[in-house]
C-alpha positions in Angstrom: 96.8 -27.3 -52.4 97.6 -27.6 -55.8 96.2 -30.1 -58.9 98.6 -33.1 -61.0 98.6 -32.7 -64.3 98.8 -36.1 -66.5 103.0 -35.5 -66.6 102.8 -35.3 -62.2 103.7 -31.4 -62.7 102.4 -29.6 -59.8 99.5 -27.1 -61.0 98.2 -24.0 -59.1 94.9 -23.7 -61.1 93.1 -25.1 -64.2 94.4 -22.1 -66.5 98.0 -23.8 -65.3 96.8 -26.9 -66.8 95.2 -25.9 -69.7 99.2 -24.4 -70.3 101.2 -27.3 -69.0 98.6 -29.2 -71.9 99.3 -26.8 -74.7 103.3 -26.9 -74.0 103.0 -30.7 -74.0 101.2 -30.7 -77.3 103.4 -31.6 -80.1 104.2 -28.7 -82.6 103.4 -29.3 -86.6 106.9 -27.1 -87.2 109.7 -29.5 -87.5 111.5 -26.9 -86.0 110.1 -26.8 -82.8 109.6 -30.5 -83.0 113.5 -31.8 -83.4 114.9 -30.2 -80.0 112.1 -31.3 -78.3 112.9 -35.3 -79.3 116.5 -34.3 -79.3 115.5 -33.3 -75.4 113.3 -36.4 -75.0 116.1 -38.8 -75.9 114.2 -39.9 -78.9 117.5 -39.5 -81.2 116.1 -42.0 -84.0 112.9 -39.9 -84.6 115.0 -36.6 -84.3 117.1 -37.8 -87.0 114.4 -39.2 -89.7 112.3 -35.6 -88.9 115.7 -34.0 -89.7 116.2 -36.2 -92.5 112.8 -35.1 -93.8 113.2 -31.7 -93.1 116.0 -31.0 -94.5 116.9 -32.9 -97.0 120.2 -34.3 -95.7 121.8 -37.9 -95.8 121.4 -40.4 -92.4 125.1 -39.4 -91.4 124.6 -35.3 -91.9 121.6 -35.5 -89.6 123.1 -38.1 -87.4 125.7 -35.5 -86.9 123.6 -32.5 -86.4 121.1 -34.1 -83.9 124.2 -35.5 -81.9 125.7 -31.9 -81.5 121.9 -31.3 -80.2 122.1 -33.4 -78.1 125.4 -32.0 -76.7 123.9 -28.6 -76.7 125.6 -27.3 -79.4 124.1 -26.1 -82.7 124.8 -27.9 -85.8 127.6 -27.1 -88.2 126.2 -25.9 -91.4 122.4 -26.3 -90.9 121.0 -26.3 -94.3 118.3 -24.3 -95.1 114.4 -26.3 -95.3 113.2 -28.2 -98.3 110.5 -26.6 -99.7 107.8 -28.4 -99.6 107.5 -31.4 -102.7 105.5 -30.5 -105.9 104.8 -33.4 -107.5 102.8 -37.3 -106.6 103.8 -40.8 -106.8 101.5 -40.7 -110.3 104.4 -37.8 -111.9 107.4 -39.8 -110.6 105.7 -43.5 -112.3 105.3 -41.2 -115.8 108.7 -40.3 -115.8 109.5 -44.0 -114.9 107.4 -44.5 -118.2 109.4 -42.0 -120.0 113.0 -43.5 -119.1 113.3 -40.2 -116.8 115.2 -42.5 -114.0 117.0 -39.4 -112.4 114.1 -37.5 -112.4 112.2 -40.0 -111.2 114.6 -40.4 -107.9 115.1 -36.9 -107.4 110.9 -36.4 -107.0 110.7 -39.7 -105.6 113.4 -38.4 -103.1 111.9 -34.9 -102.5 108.4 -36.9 -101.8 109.2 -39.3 -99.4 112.6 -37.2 -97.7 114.7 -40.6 -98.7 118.6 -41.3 -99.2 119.8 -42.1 -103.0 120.0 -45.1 -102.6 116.2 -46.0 -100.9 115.2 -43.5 -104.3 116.8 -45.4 -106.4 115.7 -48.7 -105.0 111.9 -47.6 -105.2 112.3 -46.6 -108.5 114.0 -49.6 -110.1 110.9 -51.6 -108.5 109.0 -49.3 -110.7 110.3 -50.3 -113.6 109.3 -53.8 -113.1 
């Protein structure tokens, strides 16, 4: 006789558990993390991590995550961002300066946004 686990898996002994646990456990690599929402069915939150990971517009990682989904591997897969240097504070003083595409490429690079959502932040910036 054999244990349930929280997900109804069938379980042989508590190391099994402690495994089946640690499988279930999300990953902090987005890389680990997208096929396992691609695999999940939740497409939406594949897409924006994608978005956020690497940089791309809403229709690029539309298009990548549906190949995913299809079990294929996505044409041109960019490489990561590297992670954003900068704060809100450094993209309001270039705001300041008159630094507007500055200001929406930090502000895009911070917050893993289209143009046009960086662009929008930023004019509310100015006032």
């Amino acid at each position: 006789m054999g244990w349930r686990d929280l997900f109804g898996k069938r379980a042989e002994s508590t190391e099994d558990l402690i495994a089946q646990a640690e499988s279930a456990r999300p990953s902090s690599d987005p890389t680990a993390q997208i096929p396992r929402l691609v695999a999940e069915g939740e497409k939406i939150e594949a897409i924006k991590l994608y978005r956020e990971h690497y940089g791309t517009s809403l229709a690029d990682a539309k298009e990548a995550i549906d190949a995913m989904a299809r079990g294929e591997s996505p044409a041109n897969q960019p490489e990561p961002l590297a992670p954003a240097s900068g704060s809100e504070d450094e993209v309001r003083a270039l705001v300041a300066k008159g630094e507007l595409i500055d200001a929406i490429k930090l502000y895009r690079e911070l917050h893993g946004v289209g143009l046009k959502e960086a662009k929008d932040a930023v004019d509310a910036m100015r006032g």
